[in-house]
C-alpha positions, -999 to +999 in steps of 0.1 A: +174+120+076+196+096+069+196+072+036+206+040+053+178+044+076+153+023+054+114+016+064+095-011+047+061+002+037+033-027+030+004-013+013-032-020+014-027-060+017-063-062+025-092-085+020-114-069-005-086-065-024-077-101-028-095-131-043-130-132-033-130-097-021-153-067-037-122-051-055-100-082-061-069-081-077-054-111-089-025-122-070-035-107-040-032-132-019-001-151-037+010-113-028-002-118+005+016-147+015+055-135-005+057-104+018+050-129+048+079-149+035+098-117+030+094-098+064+104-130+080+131-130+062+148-095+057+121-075+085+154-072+106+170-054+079+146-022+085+150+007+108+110+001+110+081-014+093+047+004+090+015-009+070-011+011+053-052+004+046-080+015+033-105+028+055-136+038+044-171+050+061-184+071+037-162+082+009-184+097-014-178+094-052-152+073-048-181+044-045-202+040-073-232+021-083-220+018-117-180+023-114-156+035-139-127+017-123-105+045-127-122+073-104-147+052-088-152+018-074-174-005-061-177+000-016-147-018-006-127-023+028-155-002+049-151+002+087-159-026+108-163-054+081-142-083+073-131-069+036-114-045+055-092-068+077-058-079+066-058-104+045-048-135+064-013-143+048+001-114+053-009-109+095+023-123+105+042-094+084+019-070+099+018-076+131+057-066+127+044-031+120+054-007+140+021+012+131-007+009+104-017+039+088-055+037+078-067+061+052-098+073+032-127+073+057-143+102+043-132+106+012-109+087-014-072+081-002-047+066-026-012+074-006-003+058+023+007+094+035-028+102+033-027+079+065-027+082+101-020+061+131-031+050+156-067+073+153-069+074+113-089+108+124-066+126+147-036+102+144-001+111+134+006+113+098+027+086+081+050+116+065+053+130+104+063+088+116+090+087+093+104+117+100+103+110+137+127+076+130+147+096+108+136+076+078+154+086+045+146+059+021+115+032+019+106+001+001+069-003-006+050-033-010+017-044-015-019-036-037-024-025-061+011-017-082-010+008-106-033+022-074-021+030-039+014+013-044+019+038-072+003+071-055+028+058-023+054+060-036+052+091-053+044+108-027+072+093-007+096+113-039+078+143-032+092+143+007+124+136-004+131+098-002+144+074-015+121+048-032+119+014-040+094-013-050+094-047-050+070-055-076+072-096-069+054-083-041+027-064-060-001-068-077-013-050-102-054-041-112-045-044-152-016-048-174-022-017-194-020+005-159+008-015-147+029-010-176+023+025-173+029+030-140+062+011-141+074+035-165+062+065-148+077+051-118+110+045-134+114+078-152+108+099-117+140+074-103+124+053-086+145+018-077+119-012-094+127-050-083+115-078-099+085-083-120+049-075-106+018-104-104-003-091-130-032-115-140-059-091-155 
């Protein structure tokens, strides 16, 4: 693989996960419309673009009645429902994808390379895409910085590439988690942009 073939990664930029959604993040959607702006702009500097999302049917524990927001949440971007759609902002920057990688329909899924595409069932794995394009480096994008952004790209270290986030184009669930997450992120090298949207 080589390093200067780069993939943009935009993660989770759904609708329950921006204002007005079940699990809204503040910023979402501000978050929603900058990576429009941005894949218009730089989207021909990738090898390939590929988004991520949240998929859920029946995930078990990871829906609660009463949620902890750490290990559980309320039912968010289930199968067939509008939470679950791309948020409208950010549909131009997706339909740049080359693939969307939808994750977590029985279970919880944090990682985008807990994804597959096109089937999220029987698809192709995101790790298995990247490979294929001889991808050696990724920015990531997306929601939320301390949630699936974060478990994306350290699992994206874990295969070997190279990382970086764009946190103006992030949004993170609280500043405590963020913070933390920006640190972890920074001590296992991983390349950090900008300043996230945090609002909680």
């Amino acid at each position: 693989m080589s390093e200067s073939r780069r993939a943009l990664l935009v993660v989770d930029v759904q609708n329950d996960f921006c204002e007005g959604g079940s699990l809204a993040v503040a910023g979402g959607s501000e978050v929603a419309g900058r990576i429009a702006t941005f894949v218009d702009a730089h989207g021909d500097d990738y090898a390939t673009i590929a988004a991520t999302a949240d998929w859920h049917e029946d995930p078990g524990t990871h829906f609660a009645e009463d949620p902890d927001y750490v290990d559980t949440w309320p039912p968010h971007c289930r199968v067939g429902t509008g939470g679950a759609d791309f948020h409208p902002a950010v549909k131009p920057a997706v339909a740049r994808a080359k693939a969307v990688f939808r994750k977590g329909r029985f279970r919880a899924a944090y990682s985008g390379f807990e994804g597959h595409a096109p089937d999220p069932d029987t698809g192709q794995p995101l790790d298995d895409w990247l490979g294929d394009r001889q991808i050696g480096a990724v920015d990531i994008v997306g929601i939320a910085t301390d949630h699936c952004v974060r478990a994306t790209a350290v699992d994206a270290l874990r295969r070997g590439l190279g990382v970086r986030v764009y946190l103006h184009l992030t949004a993170g669930v609280l500043p405590t988690t963020t913070a933390q997450t920006l640190d972890e992120l920074r001590a296992l090298g991983v390349e950090l942009v900008g300043d996230p949207v945090v609002r909680g």
